[in-house]
VEXKEMI-514146 format. One record per residue: residue number from 1; residue in one letter; chain; x, y, z of N, C-alpha, C in turn. Coordinates in steps of 0.2 Angstrom, whole numbers, plus 5000, padded with zeros to 4 digits. Each point is the difference from the previous one (the first is absolute). Example, Ala and Ser with C-alpha at 12.3 -4.5 7.8 and 13.67 -1.06 7.14 Angstrom:
- num	residu	chaine	n.x	n.y	n.z	ca.x	ca.y	ca.z	c.x	c.y	c.z
- 1	A	A	5066	4972	5039	4996	5006	5000	5004	5006	5000 .
- 2	S	A	4998	5005	4996	5004	5006	5001	4996	5005	5003 .
***
This chain:
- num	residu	chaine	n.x	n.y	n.z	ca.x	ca.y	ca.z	c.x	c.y	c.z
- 1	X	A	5186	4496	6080	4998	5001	4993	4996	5007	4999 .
- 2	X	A	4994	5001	5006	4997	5005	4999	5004	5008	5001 .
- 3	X	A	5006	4998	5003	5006	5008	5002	5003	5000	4993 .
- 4	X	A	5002	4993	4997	5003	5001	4995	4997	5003	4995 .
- 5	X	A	4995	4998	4997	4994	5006	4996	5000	5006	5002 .
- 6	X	A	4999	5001	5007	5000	5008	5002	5007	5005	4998 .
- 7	X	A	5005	4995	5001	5006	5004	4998	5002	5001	4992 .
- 8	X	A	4999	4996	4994	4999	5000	4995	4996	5006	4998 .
- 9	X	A	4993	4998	5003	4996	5008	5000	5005	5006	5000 .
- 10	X	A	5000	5000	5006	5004	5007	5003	5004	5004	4996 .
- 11	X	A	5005	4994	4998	5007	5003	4995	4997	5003	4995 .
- 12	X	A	4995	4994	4995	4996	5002	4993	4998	5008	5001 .
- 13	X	A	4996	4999	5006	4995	5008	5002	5004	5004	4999 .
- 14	X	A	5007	5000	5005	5007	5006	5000	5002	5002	4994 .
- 15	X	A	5001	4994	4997	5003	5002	4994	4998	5003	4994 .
- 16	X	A	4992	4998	5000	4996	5003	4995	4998	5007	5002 .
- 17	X	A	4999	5003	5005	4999	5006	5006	4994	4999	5000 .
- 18	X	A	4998	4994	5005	4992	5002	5002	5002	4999	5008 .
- 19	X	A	5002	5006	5000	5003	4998	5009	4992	4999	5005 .
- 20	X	A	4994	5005	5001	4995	4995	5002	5000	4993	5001 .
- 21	X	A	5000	4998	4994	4999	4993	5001	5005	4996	5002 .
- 22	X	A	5008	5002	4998	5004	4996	5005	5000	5000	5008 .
- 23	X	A	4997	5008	5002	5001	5000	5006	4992	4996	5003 .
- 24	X	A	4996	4998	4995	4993	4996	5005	5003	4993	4999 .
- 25	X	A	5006	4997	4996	5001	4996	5001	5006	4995	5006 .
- 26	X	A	5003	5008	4999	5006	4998	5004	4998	5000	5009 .
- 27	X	A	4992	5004	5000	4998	4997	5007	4998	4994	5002 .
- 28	X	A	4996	4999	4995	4998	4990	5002	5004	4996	4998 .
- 29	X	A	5007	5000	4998	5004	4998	5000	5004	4999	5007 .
- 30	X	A	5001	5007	5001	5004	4998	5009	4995	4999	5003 .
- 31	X	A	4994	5000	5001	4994	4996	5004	5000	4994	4999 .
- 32	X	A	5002	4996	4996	4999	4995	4998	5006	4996	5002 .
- 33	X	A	5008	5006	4999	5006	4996	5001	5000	4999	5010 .
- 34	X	A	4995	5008	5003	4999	4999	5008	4999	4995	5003 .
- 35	X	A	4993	4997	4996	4997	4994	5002	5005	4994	5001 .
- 36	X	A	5002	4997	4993	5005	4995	4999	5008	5001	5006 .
- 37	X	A	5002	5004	5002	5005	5001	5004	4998	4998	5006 .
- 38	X	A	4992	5003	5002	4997	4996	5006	5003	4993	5001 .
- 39	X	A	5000	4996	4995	4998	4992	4997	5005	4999	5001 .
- 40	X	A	5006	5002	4996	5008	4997	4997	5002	5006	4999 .
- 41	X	A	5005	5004	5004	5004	5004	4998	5007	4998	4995 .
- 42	X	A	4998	4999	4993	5005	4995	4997	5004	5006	4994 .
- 43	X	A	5003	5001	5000	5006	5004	4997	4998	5005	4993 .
- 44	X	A	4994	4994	4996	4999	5002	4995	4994	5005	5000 .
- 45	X	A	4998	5000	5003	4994	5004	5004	5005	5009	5001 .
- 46	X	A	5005	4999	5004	5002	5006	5001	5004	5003	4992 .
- 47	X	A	5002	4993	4996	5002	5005	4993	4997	5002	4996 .
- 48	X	A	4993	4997	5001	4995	5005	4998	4997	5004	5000 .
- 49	X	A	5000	5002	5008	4998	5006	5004	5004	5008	4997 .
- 50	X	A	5007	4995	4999	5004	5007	5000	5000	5001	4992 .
- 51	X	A	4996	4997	4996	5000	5002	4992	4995	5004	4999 .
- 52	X	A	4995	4998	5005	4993	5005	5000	5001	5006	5003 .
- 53	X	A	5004	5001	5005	5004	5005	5004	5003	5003	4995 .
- 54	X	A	5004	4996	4995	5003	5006	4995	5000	5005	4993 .
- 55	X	A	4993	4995	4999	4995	5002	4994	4997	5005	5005 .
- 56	X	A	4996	5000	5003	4996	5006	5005	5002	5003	5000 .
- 57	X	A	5008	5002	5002	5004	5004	5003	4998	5007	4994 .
- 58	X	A	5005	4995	4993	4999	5005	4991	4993	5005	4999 .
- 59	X	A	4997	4994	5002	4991	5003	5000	4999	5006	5005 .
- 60	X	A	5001	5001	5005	4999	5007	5007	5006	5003	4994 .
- 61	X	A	5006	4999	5002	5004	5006	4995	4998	5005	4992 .
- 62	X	A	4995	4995	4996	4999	5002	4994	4992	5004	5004 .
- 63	X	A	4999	4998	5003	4992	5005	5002	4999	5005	5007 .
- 64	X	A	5006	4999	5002	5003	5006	5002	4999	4998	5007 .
- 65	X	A	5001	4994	5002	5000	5001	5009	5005	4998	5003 .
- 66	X	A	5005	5002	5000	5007	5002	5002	5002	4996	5009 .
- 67	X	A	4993	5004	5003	5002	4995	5004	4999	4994	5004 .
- 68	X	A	4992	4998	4996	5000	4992	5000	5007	4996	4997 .
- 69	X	A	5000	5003	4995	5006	4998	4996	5005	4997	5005 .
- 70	X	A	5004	5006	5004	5006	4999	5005	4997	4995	5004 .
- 71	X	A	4995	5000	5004	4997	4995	5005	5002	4993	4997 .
- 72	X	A	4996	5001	4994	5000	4989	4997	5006	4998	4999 .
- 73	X	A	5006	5007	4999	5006	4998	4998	5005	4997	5009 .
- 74	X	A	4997	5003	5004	5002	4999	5008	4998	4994	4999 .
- 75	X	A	4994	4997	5000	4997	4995	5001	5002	4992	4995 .
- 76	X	A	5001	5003	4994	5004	4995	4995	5008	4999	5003 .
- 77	X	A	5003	5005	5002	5005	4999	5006	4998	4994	5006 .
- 78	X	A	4998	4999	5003	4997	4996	5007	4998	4996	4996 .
- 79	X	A	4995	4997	4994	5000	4994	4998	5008	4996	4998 .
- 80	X	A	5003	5005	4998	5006	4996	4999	5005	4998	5007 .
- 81	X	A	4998	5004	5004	5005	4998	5007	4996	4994	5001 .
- 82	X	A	4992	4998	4998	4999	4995	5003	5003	4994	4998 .
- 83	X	A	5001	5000	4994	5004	4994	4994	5005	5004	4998 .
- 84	X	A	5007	4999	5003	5005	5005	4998	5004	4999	4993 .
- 85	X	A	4997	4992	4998	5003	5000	4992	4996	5005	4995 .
- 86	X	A	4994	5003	5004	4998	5005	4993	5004	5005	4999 .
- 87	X	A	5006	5002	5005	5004	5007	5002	5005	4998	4993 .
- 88	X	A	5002	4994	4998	5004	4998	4994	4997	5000	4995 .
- 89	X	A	4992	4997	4998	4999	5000	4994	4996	5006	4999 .
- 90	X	A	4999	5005	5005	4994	5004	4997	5004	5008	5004 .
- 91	X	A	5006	5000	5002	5004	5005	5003	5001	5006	4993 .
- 92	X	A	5000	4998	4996	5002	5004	4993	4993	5005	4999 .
- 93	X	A	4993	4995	5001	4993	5004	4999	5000	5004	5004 .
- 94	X	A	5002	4997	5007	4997	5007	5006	5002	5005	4999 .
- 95	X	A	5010	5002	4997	5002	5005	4998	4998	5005	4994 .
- 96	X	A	4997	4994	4998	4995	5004	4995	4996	5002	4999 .
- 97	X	A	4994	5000	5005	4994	5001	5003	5004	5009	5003 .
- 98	X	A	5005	4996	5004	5000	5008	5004	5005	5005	4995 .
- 99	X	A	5001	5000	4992	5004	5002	4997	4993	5004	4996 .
- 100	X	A	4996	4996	5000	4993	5002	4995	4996	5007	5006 .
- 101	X	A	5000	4997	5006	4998	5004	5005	5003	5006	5002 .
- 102	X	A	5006	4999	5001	5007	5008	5001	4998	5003	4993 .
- 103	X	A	5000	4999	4993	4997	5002	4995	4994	5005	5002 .
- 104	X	A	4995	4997	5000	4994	5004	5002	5002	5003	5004 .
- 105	X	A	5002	5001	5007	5000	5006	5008	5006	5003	4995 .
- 106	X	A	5002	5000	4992	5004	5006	4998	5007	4999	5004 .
- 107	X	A	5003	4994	5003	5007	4998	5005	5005	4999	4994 .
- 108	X	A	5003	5005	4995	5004	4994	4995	5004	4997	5001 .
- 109	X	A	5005	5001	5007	5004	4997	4999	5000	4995	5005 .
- 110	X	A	4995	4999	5002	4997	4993	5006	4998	4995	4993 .
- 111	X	A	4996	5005	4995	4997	4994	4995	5007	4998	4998 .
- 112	X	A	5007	5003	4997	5005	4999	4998	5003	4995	5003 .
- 113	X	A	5001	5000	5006	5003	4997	5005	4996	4992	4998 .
- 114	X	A	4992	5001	5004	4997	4992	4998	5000	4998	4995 .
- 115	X	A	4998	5001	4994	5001	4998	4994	5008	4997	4997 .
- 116	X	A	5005	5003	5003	5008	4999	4998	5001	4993	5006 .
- 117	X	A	4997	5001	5004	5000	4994	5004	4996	4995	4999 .
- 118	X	A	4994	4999	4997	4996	4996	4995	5004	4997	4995 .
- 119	X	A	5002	5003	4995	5004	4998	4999	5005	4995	5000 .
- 120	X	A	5006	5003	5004	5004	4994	5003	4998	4995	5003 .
- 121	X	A	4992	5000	5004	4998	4992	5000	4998	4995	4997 .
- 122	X	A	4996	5004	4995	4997	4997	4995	5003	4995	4994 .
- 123	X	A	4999	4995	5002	5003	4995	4991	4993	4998	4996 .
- 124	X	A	4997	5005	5001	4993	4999	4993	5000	5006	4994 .
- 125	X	A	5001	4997	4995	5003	5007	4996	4994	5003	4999 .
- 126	X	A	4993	4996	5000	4994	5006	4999	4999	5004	5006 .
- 127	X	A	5004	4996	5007	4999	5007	5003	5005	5005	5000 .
- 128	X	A	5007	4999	4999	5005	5003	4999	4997	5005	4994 .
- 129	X	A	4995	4999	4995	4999	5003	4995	4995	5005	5002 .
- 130	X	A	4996	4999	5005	4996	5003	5002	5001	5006	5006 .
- 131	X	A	5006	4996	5004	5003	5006	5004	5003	5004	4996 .
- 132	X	A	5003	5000	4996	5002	5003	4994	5000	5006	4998 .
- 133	X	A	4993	4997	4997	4996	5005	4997	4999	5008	5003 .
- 134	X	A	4996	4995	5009	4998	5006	5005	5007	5004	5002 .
- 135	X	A	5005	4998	5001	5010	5005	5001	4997	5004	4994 .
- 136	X	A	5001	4996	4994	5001	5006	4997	4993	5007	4998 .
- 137	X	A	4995	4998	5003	4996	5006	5000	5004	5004	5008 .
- 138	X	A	5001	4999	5003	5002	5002	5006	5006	5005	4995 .
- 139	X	A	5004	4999	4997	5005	5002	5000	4998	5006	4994 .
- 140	X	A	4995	5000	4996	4994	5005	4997	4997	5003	5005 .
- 141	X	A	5000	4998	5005	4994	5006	5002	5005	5006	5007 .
- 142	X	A	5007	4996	5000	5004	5004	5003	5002	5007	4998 .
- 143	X	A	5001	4999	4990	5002	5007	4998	5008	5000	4999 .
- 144	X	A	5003	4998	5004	5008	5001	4998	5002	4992	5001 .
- 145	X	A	4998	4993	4997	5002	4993	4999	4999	4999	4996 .
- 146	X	A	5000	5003	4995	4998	4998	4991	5006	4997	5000 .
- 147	X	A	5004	4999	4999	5007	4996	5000	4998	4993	5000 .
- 148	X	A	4996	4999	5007	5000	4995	5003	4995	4997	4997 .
- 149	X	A	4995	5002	4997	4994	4997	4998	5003	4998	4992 .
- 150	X	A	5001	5004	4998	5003	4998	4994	5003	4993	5000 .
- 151	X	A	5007	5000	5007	5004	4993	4999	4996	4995	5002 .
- 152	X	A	4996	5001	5004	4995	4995	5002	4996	4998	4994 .
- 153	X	A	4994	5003	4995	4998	5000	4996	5003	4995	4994 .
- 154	X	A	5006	5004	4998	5004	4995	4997	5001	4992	5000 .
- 155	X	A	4996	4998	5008	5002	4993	5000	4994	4994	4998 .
- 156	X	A	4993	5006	5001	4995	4999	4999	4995	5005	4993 .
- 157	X	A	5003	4995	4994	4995	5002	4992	4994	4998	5000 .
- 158	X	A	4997	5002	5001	4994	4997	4998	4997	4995	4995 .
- 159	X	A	5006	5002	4992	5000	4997	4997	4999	4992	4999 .
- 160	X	A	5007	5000	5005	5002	4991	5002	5002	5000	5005 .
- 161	X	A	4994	5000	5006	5000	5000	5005	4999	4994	5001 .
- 162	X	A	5006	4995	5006	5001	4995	5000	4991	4996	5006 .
- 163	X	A	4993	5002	4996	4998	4996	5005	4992	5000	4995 .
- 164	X	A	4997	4995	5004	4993	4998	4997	4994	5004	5003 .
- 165	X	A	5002	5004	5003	4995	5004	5004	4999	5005	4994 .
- 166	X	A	4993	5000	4997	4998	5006	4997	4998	5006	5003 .
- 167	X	A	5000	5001	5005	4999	5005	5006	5004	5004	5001 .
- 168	X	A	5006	4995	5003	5007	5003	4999	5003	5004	4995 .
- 169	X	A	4998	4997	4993	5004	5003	4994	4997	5009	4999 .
- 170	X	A	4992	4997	5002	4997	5007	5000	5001	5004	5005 .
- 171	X	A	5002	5000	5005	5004	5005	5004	5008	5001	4999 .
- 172	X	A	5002	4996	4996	5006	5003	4998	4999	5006	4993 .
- 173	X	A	4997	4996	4996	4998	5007	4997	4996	5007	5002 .
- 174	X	A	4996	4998	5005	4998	5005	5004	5006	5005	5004 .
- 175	X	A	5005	4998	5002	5007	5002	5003	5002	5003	4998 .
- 176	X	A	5004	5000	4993	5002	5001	4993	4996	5006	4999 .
- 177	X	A	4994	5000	4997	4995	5007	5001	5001	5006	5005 .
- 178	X	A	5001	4995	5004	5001	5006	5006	5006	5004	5001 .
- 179	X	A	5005	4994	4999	5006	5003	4997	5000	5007	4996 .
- 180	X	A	4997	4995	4993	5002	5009	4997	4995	5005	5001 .
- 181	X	A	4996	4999	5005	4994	5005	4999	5006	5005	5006 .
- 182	X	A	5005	4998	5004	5002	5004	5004	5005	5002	4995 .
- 183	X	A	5004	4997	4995	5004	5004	4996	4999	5004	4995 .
- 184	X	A	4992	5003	5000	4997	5004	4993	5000	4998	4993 .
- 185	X	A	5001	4992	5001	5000	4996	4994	4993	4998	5001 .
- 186	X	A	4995	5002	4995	4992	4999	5000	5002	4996	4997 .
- 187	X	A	5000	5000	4994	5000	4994	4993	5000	4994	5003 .
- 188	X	A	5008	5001	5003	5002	4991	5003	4993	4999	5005 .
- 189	X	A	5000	5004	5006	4995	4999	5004	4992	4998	4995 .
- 190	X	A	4997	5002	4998	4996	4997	4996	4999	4994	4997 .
- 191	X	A	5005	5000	4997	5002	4991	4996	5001	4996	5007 .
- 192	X	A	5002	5001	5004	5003	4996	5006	4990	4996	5002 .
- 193	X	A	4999	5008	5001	4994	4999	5002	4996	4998	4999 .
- 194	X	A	5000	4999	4992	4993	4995	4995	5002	4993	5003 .
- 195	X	A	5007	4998	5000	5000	4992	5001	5000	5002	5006 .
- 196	X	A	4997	5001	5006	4999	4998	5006	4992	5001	4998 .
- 197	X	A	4997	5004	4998	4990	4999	4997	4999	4995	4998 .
- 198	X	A	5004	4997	4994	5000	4995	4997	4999	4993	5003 .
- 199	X	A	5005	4998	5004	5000	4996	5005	4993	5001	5006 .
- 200	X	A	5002	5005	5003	4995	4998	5005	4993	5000	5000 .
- 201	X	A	4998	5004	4994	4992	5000	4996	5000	4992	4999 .
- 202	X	A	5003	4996	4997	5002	4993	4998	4999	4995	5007 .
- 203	X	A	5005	5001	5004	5000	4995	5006	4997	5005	5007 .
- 204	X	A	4996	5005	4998	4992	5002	5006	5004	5001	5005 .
- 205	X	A	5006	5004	4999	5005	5003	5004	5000	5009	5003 .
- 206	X	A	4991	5001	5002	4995	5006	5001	5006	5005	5004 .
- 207	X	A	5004	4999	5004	5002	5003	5003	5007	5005	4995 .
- 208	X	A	5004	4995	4997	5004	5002	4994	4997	5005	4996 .
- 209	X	A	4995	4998	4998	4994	5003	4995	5000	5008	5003 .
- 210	X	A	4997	4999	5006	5000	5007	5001	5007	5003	5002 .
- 211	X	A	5004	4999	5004	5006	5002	4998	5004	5004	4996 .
- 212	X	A	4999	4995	4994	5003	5003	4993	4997	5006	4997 .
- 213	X	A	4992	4997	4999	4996	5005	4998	4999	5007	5003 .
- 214	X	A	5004	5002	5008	4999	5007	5003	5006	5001	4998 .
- 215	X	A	5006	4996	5000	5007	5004	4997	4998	5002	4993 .
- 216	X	A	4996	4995	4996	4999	5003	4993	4998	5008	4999 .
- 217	X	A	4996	5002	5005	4995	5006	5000	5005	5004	5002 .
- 218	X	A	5006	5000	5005	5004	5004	5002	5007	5001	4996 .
- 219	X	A	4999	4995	4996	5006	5002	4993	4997	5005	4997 .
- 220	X	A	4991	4999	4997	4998	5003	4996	4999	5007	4999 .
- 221	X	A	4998	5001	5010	4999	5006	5003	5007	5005	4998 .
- 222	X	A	5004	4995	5000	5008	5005	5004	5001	5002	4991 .
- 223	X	A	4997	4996	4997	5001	5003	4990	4995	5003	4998 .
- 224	X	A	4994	5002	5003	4996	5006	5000	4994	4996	4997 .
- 225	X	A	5001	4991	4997	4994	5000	4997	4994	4999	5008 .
- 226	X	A	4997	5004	5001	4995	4997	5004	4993	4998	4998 .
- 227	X	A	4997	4999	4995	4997	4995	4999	5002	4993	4998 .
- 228	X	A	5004	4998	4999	5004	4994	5001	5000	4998	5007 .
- 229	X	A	5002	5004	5003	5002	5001	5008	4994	4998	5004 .
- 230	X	A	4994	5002	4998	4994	5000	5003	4999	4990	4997 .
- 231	X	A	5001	5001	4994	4998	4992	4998	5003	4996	5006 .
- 232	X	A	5007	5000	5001	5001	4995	5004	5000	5000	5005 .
- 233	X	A	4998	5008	5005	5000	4999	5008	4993	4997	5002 .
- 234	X	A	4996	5002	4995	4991	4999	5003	5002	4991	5000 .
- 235	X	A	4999	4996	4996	5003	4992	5001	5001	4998	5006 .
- 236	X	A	5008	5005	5001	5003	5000	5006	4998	4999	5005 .
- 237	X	A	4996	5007	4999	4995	5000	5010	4997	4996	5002 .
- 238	X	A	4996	4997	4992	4994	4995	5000	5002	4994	5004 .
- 239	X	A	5007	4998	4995	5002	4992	5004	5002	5000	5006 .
- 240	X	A	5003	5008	4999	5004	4999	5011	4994	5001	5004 .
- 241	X	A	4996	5003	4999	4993	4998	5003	4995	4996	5002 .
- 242	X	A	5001	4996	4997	4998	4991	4999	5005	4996	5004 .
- 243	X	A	5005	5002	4999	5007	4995	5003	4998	4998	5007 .
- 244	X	A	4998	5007	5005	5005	5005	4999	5005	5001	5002 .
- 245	X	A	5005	5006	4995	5007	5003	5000	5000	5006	5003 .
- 246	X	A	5001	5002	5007	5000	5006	5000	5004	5005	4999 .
- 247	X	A	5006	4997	4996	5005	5005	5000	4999	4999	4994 .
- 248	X	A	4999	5000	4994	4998	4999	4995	4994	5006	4998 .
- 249	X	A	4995	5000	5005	4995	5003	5002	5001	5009	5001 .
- 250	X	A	5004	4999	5002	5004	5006	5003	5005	5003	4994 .
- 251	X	A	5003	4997	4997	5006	5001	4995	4992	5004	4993 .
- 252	X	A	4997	4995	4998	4993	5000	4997	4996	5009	5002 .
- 253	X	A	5000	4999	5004	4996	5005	5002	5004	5008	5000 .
- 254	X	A	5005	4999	5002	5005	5006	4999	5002	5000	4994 .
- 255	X	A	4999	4995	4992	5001	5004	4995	4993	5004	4998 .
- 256	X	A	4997	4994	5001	4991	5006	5000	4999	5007	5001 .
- 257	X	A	5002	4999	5006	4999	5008	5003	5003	5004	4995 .
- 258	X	A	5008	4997	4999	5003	5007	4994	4996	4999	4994 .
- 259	X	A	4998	4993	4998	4998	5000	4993	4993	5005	5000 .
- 260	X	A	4997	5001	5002	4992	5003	5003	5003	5008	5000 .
- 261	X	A	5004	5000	5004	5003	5007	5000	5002	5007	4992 .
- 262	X	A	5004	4993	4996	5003	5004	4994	4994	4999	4996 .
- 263	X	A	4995	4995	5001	4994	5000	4995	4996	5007	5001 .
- 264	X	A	4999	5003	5007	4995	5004	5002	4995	4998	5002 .
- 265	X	A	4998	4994	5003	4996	4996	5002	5000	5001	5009 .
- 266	X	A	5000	5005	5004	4999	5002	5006	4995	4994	5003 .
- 267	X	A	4995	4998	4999	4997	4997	5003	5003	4993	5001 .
- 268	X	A	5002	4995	4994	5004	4997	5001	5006	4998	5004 .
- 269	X	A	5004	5007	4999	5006	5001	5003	5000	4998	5008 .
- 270	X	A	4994	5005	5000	4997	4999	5009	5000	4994	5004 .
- 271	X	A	4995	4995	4994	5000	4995	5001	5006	4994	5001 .
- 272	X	A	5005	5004	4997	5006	4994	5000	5003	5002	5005 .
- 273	X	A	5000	5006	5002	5005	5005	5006	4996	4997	5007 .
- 274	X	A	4994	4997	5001	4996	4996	5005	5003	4993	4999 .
- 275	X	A	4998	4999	4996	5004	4991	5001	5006	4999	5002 .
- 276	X	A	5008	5006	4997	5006	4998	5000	4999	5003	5006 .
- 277	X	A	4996	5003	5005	5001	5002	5006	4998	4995	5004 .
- 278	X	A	4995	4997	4999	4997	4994	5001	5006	4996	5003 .
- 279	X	A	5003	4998	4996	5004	4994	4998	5007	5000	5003 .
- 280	X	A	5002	5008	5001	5005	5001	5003	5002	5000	5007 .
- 281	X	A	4992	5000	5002	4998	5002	5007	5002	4994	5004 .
- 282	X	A	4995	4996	4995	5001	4992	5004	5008	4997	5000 .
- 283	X	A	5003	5000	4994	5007	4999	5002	5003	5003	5004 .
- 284	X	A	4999	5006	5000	5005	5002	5005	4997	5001	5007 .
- 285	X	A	4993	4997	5002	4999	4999	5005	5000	4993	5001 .
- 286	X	A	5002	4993	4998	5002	4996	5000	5010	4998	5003 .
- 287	X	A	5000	5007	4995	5009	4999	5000	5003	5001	5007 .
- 288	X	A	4997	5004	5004	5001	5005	5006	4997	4993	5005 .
- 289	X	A	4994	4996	4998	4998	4993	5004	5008	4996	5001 .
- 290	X	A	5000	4999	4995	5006	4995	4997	5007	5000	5003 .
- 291	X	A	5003	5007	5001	5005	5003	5004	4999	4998	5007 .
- 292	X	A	4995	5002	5003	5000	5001	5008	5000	4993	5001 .
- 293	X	A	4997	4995	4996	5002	4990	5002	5008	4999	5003 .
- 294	X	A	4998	4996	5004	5007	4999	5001	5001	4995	4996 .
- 295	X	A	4996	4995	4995	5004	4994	4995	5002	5006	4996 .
- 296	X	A	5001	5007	4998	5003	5003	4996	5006	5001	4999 .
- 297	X	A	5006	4997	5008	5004	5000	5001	5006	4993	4995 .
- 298	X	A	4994	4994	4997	5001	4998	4996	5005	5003	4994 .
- 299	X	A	4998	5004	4999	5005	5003	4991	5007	5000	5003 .
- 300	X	A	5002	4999	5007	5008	5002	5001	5003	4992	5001 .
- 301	X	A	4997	4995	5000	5002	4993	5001	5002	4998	4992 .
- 302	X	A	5007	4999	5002	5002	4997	4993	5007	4993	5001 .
- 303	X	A	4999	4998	5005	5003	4996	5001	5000	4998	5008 .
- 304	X	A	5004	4994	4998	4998	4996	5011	4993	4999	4999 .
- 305	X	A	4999	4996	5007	4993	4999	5000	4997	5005	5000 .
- 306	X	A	4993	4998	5000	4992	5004	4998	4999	5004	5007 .
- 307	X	A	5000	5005	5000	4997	5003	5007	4994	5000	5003 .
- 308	X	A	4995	4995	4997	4994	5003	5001	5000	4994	5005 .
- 309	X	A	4996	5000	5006	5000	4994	5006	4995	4998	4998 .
- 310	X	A	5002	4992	5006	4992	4996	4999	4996	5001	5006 .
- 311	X	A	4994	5001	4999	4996	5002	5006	4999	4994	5005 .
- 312	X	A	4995	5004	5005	5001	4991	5005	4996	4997	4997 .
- 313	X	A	4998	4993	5000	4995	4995	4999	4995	5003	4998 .
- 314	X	A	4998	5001	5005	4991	5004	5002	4999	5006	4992 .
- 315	X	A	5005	5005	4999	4997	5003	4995	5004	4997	4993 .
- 316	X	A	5001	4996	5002	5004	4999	4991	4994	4997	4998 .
- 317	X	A	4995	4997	5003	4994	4996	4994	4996	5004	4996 .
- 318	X	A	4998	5008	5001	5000	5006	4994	5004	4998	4995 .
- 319	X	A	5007	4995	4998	5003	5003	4996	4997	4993	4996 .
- 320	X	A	4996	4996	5002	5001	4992	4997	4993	5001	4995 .
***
């Protein structure tokens, strides 16, 4: 009972962006799940493991540790070798872990790859909805897929989006925004963008919040109003700060700099040109961690069994 609490935590934490405190819970959780395994290594012990494994995963991803991230993904792998039926009901997620992860390390077509095989395992349409989502930013951030994102978008309205998940709807219309934010349709963008604030100020969806909020500042930028612009990035920073987002942080901080720039506020500017350097540094020296891993060789597994081995005996008890 006391893992099951932990995990409900966890999710709530992730989902509302209080990563902190999902990650201090998802430790005593697997401490708690170590101990019990001592006892009775009983099945449901390890589907628990690997849902804490999966929520943690999001959490490293969103705050920018890329390579822990790959490691707990190796290791959510080997839980399921241990109980091979998770490889059937949880085969869909891992694809999507490592579709969220080739995203980050900038791999499109690794992320294309896992996510379109996600996909085809998946029979839960909120996840189907949610791998979704993520394809179709892949195919925006490509530059020449607009086609793609479009037919895919098509299949997911926001409007009557088939699901209960309010999170959900609000990253669809966050999607949508983004959409037209890369077709120079502001208008649409903006409207898209109020009902994803709308909802997610509503269901304490911090992470969407800021999201939406720094695309907002970069519509307003790109239309010259910069105090508008300013309105929504400072929020932005704040929330991805607290979260924290670092790539939010980063996004935040390189409109400042320009915003600071066109004001004539050199001191400012400075100040934003240290942070986006800040910010930049750590990812990209995370990213360069994350590459030289051998679990990095994960993004090219899309079918057949999992490549990742079981260790002998003696070291697998690190993973319990």
């Amino acid at each position: 009972m006391c893992v099951l609490v932990y995990l409900v935590t966890v999710m709530h934490s992730m989902q509302a962006g209080y990563m902190d405190k999902a990650q201090k819970y998802t430790d005593k959780a697997l401490l708690q799940i170590g101990k019990l395994k001592i006892l009775d290594s009983h099945p449901i012990l390890s589907a628990f493991q690997l849902m804490l494994l999966e929520h943690i995963i999001m959490c490293r991803l969103v705050m920018g540790n890329k390579s822990l991230a790959i490691q707990e993904i190796s290791q959510a792998c080997l839980v399921c070798q241990q109980q091979p039926k998770l490889f059937t009901t949880h085969g869909a997620q891992l694809h999507t872990l490592l579709g969220l992860y080739s995203m980050s390390m900038n791999c499109m077509e690794s992320a294309e790859a896992q996510f379109t095989t996600a996909c085809r395992l998946t029979t839960q349409t909120e996840l189907w909805i949610f791998i979704s989502l993520n394809l179709a930013i892949v195919y925006l951030r490509c530059g020449n897929r607009q086609q793609e994102a479009v037919s895919l978008l098509e299949r997911i309205q926001p409007e009557n989006i088939r699901t209960n998940s309010h999170c959900l709807k609000a990253a669809a219309f966050y999607v949508k925004g983004l959409q037209s934010f890369f077709q120079n349709r502001y208008n649409d963008a903006k409207r898209y963008l109020r009902e994803t604030l709308k909802m997610s100020n509503t269901e304490d969806l911090n992470r969407l919040t800021a999201c939406s909020l720094v695309l907002l500042g970069h519509i307003f930028l790109s239309l010259g109003n910069t105090r508008e612009s300013l309105n929504m990035v400072m929020p932005a920073m704040q929330l991805a700060s607290k979260i924290p987002d670092v790539h939010v942080q980063l996004w935040a901080s390189a409109l400042l700099k320009d915003l600071y720039q066109l004001s004539g506020d050199p001191i400012r500017e400075s100040e934003g040109y240290q942070m986006h350097t800040t910010f930049s540094s750590q990812l990209l020296k995370d990213h360069f961690q994350s590459s030289q891993l051998s679990e990095h060789a994960l993004i090219q597994w899309t079918e057949g069994p999992c490549p990742v081995q079981q260790p002998p005996d003696g070291a697998s008890a690190s993973l319990l």
